[in-house]
N, C-alpha and C positions, 0 to 999 in steps of 0.2 A: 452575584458574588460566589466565589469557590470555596469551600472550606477547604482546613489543612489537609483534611484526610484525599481529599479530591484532590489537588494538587501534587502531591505525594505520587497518587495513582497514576496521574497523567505521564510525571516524570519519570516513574519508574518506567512504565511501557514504550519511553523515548530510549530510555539507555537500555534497555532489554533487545532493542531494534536494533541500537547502534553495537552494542557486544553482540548480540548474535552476530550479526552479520560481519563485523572485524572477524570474528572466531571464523566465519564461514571462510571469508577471504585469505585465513590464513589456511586453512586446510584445505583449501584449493591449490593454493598456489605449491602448497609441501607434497601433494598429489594423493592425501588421504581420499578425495573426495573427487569422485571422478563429473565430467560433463560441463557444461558452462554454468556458470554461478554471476548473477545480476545483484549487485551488493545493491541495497535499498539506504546507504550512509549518505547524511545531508537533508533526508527527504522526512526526517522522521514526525516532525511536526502534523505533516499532512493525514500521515495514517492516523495519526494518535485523535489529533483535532476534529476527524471526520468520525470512525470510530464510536469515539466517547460520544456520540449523539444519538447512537444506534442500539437498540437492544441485540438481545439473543439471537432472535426469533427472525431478525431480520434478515437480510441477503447480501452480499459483496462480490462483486466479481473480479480478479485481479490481473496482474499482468505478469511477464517474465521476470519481473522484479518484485515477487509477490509475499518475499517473506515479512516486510514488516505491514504490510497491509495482514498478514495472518494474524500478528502476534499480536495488535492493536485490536483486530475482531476477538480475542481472547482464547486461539489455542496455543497449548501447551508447549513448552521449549523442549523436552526430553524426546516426544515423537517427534518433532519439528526434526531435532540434530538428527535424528535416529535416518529420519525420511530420507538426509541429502547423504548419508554416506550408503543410503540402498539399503539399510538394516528391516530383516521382517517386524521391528517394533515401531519402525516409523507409522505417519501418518496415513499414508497411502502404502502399508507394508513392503516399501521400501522398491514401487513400481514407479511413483512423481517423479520423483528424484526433484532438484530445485525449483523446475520450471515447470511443472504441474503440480506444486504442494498443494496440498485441498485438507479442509474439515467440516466436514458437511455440519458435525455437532455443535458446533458456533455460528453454521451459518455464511462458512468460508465456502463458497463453491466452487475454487480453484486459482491459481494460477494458470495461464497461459501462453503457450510458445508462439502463437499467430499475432503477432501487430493485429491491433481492429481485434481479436476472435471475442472478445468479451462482452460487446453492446450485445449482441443478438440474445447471449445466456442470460444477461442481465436486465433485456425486457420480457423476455419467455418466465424467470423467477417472478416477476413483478405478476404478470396475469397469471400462473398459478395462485399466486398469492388473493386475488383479486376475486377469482372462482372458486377459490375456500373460504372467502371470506376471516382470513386469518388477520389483516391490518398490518402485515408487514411490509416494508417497502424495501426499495432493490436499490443497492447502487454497483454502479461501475466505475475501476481507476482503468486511467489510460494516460500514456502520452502524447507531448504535442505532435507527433509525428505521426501518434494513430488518428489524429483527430482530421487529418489527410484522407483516411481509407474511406470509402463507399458505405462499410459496415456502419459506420458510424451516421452517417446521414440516415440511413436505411429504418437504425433503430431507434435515432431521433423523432423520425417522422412518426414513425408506429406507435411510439411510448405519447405523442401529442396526441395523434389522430383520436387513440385510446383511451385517454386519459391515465394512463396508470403511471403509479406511483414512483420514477424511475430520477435516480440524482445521477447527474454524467459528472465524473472528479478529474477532470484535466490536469495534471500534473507537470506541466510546462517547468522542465529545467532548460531549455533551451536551446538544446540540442538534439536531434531525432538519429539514436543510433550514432554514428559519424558526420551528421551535418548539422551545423550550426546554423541558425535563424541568420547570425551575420552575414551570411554568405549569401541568402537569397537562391530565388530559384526552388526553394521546396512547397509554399504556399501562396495563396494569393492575398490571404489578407492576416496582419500582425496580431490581434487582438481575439483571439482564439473564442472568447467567450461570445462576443456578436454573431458568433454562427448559430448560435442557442435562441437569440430572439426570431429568428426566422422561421421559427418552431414555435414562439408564443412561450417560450420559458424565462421563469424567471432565474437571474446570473449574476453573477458575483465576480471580480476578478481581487483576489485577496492574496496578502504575503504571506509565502507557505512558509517562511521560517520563523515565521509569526505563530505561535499554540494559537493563541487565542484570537487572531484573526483567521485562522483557520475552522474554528469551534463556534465562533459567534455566525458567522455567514452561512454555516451546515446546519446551524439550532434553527434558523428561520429557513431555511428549504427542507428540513425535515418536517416541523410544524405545517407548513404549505402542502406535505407529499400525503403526511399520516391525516391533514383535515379535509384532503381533496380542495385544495383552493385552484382556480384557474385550471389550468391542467396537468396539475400532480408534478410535474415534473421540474428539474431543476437542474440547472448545469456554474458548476464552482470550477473554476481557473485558479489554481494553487502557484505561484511563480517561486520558483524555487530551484538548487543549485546540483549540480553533480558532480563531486570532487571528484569520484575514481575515472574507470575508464565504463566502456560500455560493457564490458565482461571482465571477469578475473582473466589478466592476461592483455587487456588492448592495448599496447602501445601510443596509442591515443596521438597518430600522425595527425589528424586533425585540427590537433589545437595545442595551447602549452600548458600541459600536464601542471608546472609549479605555479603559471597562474592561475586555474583553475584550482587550486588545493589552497591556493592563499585567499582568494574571494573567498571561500565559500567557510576556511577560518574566523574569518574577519563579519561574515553572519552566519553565522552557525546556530541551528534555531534553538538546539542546547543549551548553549550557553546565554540567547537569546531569552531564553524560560526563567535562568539560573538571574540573570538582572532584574528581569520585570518581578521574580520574586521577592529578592533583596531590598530592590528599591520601596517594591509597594507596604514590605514590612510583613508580608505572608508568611515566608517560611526563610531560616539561619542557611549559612553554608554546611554547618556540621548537618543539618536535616539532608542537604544533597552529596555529601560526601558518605554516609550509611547507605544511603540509596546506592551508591557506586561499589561499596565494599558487596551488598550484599548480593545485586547483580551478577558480580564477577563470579561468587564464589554459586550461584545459578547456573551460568553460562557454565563450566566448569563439571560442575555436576550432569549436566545434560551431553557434555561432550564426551565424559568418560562413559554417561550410558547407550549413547550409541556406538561406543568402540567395544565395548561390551556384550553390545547383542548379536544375536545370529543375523547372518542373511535371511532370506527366504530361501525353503525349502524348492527342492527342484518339482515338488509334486502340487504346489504354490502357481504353476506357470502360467495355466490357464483358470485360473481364479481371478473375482473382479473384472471378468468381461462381460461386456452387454450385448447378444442380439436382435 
């Protein structure tokens, strides 16, 4: 059972996803904000529901689509805005830009622009973790489309072989990039999460615009990951929708743009949260309607402070590199 104060929390960090990233998408498209922007809208459930399972301490690794997987790990919206318009106050002082936002302080260890690039980061965080004897465990989001690439089997196998601690978050809206699952031709088999027993992990295939079927399925592979049961590892199939296009800007020849925006209306895991509230007797409309005033006027505040900040300094250029 949830308390209010919980519930509140959850909601908040869905509309914090959802306004960021509308705000992102609109300052993309007005051309405040330069490079390609992967709106995370429709999916928010998944970050939120996975997430809220996870401490500090622990590890995430993300994808091009990595902002609300950030802001459900718990960093901050001011660097967040600051990062995609290249401002020296963002996250990554204004070097990520959208498709590498990172905050190591939370435990976010990046976004990434590689399909697949994330297993291998995401079992490497796990066995550090494992050799400090720290008790943190690691996961990775990806899509159905990455769940295709080599990387993924690769770090599959090693996180079993190993035993370590490692959750795979397949995010299956149903489309990889421009191809549609209906189409055929991109995989060999439907049910993305059966690739996971082959590995000996335990799997879940759950409704990502479902909070709480997202949240109840990650509380038991987190519990399996942090007591080392079987072997640690854990793979959740989140099925869920993609209203926009693949990038701010796709014209989305692939498919029909107003059917896809009406599905994904019609379950919206949002509003999906806002009924099972109502009905179970949890929490009033006017409790979700403060939530949205005060978001906004968040959202808002962060956007004016990265138009505010400076760039990075030209003497900045070669800072934040490793060799």
């Amino acid at each position: 059972m949830f308390t209010k104060e919980e519930l509140l929390s959850y909601y908040t960090t869905m509309v914090q996803i959802r306004q960021f990233d509308l705000e992102a998408k609109r300052a993309r498209e007005a051309g405040e904000i330069l490079g390609n922007v992967h709106v995370y809208v429709g999916e928010e459930a998944i970050a939120t529901g996975v997430c809220a399972c996870l401490n500090t301490t622990d590890y995430i690794e993300s994808t091009h689509r990595g902002h609300g997987h950030t802001i459900a790990k718990g960093a901050q919206l001011k660097p967040m805005m600051a990062e995609l318009y290249g401002k020296a106050t963002g996250s990554c002082h204004g070097k990520g830009g959208s498709q590498h936002i990172a905050d190591f302080k939370v435990g976010m260890l990046g976004a990434n622009g590689i399909v697949g690039g994330g297993f291998g980061l995401a079992v490497g965080a796990a066995l550090a973790a494992r050799y400090q004897k720290t008790g943190a465990i690691s996961v990775v989001f990806f899509g159905d489309g990455a769940s295709n690439r080599g990387t993924f089997h690769e770090a599959a196998n090693m996180a079993a072989a190993w035993r370590l601690p490692v959750i795979f978050v397949c995010e299956n809206n149903g489309i990889a990039c421009s191809t549609p699952h209906s189409t055929g031709g991109q995989q060999a088999v439907v049910d993305l999460s059966k690739r996971a027993l082959g590995y000996g992990m335990e799997s879940y295939v759950v409704d990502g615009n479902d909070f709480f079927s997202v949240y109840g399925a990650m509380k038991r592979l987190v519990k399996r990951a942090r007591g080392g049961e079987g072997n640690c590892c854990g793979f959740l199939e989140c099925q869920t929708h993609r209203p926009f296009g693949h990038i701010v800007g796709d014209v989305q020849r692939y498919r029909d743009p107003t059917q896809a925006k009406a599905q994904w209306e019609a379950d919206d895991c949002i509003k999906n949260f806002e009924r099972r509230c109502i009905t179970a007797g949890w929490l009033e409309p006017q409790d979700f309607e403060a939530v949205q005033r005060a978001v906004s006027e968040t959202i808002e505040q962060a956007r004016q402070f990265a138009i505010d900040s400076p760039y990075p300094d030209k003497s900045q250029l070669f800072t934040d590199l490793y060799d």
